[in-house]
N, C-alpha and C positions, 0 to 999 in steps of 0.2 A: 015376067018382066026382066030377070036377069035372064034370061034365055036371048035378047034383045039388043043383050052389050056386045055380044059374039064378037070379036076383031075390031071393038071400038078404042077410041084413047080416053080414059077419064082423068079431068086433071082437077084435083081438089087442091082449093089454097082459100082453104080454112084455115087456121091456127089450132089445128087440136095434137094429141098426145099421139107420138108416134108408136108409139102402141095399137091407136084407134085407126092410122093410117096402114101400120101391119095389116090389122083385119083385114079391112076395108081392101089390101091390095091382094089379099089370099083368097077373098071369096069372089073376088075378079076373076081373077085367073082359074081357077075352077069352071068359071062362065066364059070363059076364052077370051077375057079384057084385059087391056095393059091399064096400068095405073101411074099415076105422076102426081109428086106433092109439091105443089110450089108455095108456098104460105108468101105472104106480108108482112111485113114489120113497119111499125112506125105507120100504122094506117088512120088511124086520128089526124096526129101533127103531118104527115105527110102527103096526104090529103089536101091544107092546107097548104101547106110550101111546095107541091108539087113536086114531091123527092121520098115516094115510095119506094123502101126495099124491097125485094120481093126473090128469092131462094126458089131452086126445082130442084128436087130430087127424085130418083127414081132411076130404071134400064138405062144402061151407058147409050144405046141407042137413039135415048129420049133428049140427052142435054147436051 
């Protein structure tokens, strides 16, 4: 299945620990994937009032 990400973009905007986002972006790239974190904030109340934050990080390339 990771054989399958070869040269794809994966953009996880999850809220987890950048830590979890390290892995996740090392065992990509082993699999020839780029990775991208964009999380949200304020996704409850923002949701509502239509004023999601929302952050990317990742390869200068990418943002």
């Amino acid at each position: 299945m990771l054989a399958a990400l070869k040269g794809k973009l994966l953009v996880n905007m999850s809220t987890v620990s950048p830590t979890q986002n390290q892995e996740l972006a090392a065992l990509l790239a082993v699999h020839g994937a780029e990775f991208v974190e964009a999380p949200r904030f304020r996704a409850k109340q923002g949701c509502r009032s239509r004023q999601i934050i929302g952050a990317v990080g990742g390869q200068r390339k990418y943002r």
